[in-house]
C-alpha positions in Angstrom: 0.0 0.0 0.0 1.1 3.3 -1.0 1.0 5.9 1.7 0.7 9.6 0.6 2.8 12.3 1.6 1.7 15.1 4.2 0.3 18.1 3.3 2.4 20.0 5.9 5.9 18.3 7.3 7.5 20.1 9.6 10.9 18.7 10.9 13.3 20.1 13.4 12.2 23.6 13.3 13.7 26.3 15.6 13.2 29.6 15.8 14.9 32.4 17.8 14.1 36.0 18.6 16.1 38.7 18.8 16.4 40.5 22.2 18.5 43.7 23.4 22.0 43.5 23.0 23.3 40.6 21.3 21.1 38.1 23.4 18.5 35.8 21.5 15.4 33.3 22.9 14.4 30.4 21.3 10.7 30.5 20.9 10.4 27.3 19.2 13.5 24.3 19.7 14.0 21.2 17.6 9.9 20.8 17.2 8.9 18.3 14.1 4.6 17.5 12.8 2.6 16.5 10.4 -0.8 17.0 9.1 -2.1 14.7 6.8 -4.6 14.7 3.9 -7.6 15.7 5.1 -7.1 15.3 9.1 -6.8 17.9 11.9 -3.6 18.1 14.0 -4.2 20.2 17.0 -1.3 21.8 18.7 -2.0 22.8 22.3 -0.2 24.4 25.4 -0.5 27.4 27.6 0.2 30.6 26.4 3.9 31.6 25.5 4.7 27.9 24.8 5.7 28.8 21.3 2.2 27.4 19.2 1.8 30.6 17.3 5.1 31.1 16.6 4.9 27.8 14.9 1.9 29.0 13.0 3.6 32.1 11.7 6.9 30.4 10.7 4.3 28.0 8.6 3.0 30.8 7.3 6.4 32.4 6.4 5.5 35.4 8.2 8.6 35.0 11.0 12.2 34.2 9.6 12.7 30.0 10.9 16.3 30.0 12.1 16.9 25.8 11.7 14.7 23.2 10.3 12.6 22.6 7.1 8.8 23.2 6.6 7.4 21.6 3.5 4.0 22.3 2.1 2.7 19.3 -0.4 6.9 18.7 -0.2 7.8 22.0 -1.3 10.6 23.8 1.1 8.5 27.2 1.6 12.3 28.6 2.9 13.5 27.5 -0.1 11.3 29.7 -2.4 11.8 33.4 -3.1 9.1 36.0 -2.9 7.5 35.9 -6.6 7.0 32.1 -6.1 6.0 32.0 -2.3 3.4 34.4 -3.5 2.3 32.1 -6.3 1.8 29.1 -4.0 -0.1 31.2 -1.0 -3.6 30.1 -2.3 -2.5 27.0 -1.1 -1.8 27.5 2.2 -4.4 30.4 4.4 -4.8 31.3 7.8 -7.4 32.1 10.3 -6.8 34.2 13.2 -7.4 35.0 16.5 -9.1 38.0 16.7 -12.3 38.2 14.0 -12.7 41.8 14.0 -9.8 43.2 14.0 -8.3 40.3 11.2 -11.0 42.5 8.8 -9.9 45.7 7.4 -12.7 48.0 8.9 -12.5 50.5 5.8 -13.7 47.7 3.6 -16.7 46.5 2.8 -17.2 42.5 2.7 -17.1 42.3 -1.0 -13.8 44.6 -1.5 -12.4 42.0 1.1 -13.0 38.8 -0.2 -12.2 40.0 -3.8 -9.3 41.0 -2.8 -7.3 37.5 -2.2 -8.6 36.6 -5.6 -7.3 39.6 -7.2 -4.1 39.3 -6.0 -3.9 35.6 -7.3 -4.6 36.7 -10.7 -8.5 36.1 -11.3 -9.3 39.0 -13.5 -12.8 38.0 -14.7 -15.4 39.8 -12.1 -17.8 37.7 -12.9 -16.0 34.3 -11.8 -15.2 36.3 -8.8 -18.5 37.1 -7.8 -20.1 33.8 -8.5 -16.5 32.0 -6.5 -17.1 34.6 -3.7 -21.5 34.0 -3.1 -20.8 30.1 -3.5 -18.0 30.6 -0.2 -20.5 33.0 1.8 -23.0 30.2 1.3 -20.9 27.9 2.2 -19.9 29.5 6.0 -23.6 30.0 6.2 -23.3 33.9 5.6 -25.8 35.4 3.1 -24.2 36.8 -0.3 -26.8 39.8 1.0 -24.1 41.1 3.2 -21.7 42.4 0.4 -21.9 45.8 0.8 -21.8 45.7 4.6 -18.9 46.8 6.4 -17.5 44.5 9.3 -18.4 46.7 12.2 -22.2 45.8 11.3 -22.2 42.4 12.3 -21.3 40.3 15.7 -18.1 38.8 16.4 -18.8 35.2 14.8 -20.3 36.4 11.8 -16.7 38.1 11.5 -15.5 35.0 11.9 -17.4 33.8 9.5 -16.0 36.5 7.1 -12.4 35.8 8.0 -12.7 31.4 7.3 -14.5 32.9 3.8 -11.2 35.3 3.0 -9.5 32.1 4.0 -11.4 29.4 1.9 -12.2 31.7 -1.1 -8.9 30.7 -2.6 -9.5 27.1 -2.5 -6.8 26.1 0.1 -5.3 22.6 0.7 -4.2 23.4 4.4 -5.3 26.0 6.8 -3.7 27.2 9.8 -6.2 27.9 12.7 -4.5 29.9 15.5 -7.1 30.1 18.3 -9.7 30.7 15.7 -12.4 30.4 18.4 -10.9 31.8 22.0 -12.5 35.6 21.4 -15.8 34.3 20.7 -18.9 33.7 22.9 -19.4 29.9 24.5 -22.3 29.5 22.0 -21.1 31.1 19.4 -17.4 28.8 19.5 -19.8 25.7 19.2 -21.3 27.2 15.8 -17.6 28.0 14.5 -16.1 24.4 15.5 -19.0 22.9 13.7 -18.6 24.7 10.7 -15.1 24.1 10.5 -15.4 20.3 10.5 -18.7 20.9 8.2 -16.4 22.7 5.6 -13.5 20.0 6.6 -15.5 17.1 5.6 -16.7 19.3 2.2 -13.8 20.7 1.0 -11.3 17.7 2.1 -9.0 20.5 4.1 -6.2 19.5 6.2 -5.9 21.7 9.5 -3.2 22.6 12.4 -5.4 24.0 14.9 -3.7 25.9 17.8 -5.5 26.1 20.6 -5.0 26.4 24.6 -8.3 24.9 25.1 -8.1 21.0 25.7 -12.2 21.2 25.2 -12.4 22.6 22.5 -9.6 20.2 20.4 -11.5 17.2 21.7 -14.3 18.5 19.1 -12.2 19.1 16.3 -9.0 17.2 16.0 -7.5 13.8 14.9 -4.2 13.9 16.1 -3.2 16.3 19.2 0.2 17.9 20.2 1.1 19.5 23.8 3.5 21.5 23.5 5.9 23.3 26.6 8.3 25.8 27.2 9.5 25.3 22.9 9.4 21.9 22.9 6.6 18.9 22.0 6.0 16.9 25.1 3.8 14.8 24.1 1.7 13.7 20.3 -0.6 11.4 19.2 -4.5 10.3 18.5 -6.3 12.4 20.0 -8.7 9.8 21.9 -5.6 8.9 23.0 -4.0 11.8 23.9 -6.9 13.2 25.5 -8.6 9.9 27.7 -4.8 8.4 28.3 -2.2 11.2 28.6 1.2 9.7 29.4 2.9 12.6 30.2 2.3 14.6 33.5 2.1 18.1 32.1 -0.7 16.8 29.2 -2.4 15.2 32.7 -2.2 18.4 34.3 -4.1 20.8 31.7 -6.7 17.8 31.3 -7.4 17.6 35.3 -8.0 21.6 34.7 -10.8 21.4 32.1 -14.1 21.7 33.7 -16.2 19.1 33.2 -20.0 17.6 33.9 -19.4 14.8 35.5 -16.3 15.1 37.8 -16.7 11.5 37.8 -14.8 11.6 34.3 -11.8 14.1 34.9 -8.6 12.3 34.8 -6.7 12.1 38.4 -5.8 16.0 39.5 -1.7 16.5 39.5 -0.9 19.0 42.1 2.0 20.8 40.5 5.2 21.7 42.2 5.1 25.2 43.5 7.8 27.5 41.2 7.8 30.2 39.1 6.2 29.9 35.4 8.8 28.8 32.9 10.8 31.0 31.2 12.3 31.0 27.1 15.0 32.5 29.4 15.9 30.4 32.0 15.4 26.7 30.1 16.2 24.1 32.9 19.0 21.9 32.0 17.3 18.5 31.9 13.6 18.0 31.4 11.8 21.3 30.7 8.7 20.6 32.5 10.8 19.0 35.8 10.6 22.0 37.9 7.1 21.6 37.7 6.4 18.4 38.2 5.4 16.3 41.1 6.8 13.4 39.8 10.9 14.4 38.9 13.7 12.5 40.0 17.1 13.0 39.9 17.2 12.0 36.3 14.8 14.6 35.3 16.8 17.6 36.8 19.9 16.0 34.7 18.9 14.9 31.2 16.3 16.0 28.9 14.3 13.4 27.6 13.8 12.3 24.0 10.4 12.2 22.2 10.1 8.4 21.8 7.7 6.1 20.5 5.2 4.8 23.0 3.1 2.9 20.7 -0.1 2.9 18.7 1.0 6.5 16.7 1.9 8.3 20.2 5.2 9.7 21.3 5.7 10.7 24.8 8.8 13.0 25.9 9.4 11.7 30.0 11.8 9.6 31.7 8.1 8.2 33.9 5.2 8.7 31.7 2.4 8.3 33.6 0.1 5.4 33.6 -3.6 6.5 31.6 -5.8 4.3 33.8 -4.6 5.0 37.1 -1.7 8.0 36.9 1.4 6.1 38.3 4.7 6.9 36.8 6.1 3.6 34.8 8.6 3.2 32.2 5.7 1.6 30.3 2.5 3.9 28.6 -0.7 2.2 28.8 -1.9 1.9 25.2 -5.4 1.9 24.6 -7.8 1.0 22.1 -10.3 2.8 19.7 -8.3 6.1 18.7 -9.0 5.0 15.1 -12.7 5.7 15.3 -12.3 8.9 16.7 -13.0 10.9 14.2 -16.5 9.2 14.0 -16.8 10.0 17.5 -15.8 13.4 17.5 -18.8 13.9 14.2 -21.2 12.7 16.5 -20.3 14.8 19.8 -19.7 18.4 18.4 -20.7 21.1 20.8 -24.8 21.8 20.2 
């Protein structure tokens, strides 16, 4: 069986910032993913961990200082401006903030024709019948063309924004907290939509998010990431019902949930300061933290190994996922291959 490139392969990719002086911090260190055809890889951790970063260095808006990023196995570093331009309808982003992403000056047509403009579509006709098709498509009337964005709420400027995004017909798109400024109700309608138009369109996603509740609706695959570094990947079910590693356990025993009968086992973390790009600790990043650490941990850094059935855990004593005991075994589990059937079924009302 032949098995099909990624559309997005990312692989030991660092980035630094430049700070006062001749002093630098890496943002991002030695991190490597994947998204597949047509799947959703979430990448989550708390803020400053280096996700959006990540999503701007896909996006070739920051300068990557090591490592390769291949879209559909082209090296985006490897292209100069005339042809990165040429291959940007292939690659779009969604972000964060849905009103202020909208050019308030503009009305809704001006914006979405825009995009198409740029990538050359001179007939306004095709235009207009490529930009009422996408408006129907996000579930926005082709009405609201002549509005400007201050006229309508904050997920109908979402709305707007995943149009601009999908108008050019996009393999991949890059989701950076696309959700985290919206209402509760309104963040269910946009994480539906997205895995409506997923299904559709046959997009592949990296979806950053902090929010473990939220990726547990939208994503096949899940990455924590910590202080630069990935800590811990795999299927989401996985991920998400068995975490191995003791700072994916912790953020899961901090969602709120229905029935507390269901949280996973609380870690009480270590008291210390937050971590620091500035003061990286010498063995395991997250050891300071963690309740677990031994000697070892303060030492060496671990290595992002396999731990079976697609998952790769980064701790010298991944946690147990049924009963949270440190081993030098992971509990595998079963049933992360229907999980995208599950997730279909269980999207926020």
């Amino acid at each position: 069986m032949t098995v099909s490139s990624p559309v997005l392969d990312v692989r030991h990719l660092c980035v630094d910032y430049r700070l006062s002086g001749r002093r630098t911090l890496r943002a991002v260190d030695d991190v490597s993913l994947r998204v597949n055809d047509g799947e959703t890889l979430a990448l989550v951790g708390e803020s400053g961990c280096g996700k959006s970063t990540i999503a701007r260095a896909v996006m070739q808006l920051n300068p990557t200082t090591e490592g390769t990023i291949e879209l559909e196995g082209v090296d985006l570093a490897g292209l100069g401006r005339s042809q990165l331009k040429a291959l940007r309808h292939r690659f779009q982003m969604i972000f964060q903030d849905p009103i202020s992403s909208l050019n308030p000056r503009r009305r809704v047509r001006a914006i979405l024709e825009a995009p198409l403009k740029i990538a050359g579509m001179k007939d306004a006709d095709e235009r207009r019948r490529r930009i009422e098709n996408i408006l129907e498509l996000t579930g926005m009337d082709p009405a609201v063309l002549d509005r400007y964005p201050h006229e309508f709420s904050g997920g109908q400027c979402q709305r707007l924004s995943i149009a601009r995004a999908l108008v050019l017909e996009p393999k991949l798109l890059v989701c950076d907290e696309p959700v985290s400024a919206l209402d509760v109700s309104v963040r269910a309608q946009v994480l539906n939509l997205l895995n409506d138009l997923q299904r559709k369109l046959g997009l592949s996603m990296l979806f950053i998010s902090h929010d473990l509740a939220v990726v547990r609706n939208v994503a096949d695959r899940v990455a924590v990431m910590y202080l630069g570094r990935i800590c811990e990947s795999g299927p989401a079910r996985e991920v998400l019902e068995r975490p191995a590693h003791p700072y994916t356990r912790s953020l899961l025993s901090a969602v709120p949930v229905p029935d507390p009968s269901r949280r996973p086992g609380r870690i009480a973390l270590v008291e210390a300061e937050s971590a620091s790009h500035l003061a990286v600790p010498t063995g395991c990043r997250f050891a300071p933290r963690c309740p677990q650490a031994q000697a070892i941990c303060h030492e060496q850094p671990p290595e992002l190994t396999d731990a079976g059935q697609g998952r790769g855990v980064a701790c010298h004593f991944p946690v147990n996922g049924e009963d949270g005991r440190a081993t030098r075994d992971t509990a595998g589990g079963q049933g992360s291959n229907d999980h995208r059937n599950n997730r279909e079924n269980q999207l926020c009302p």
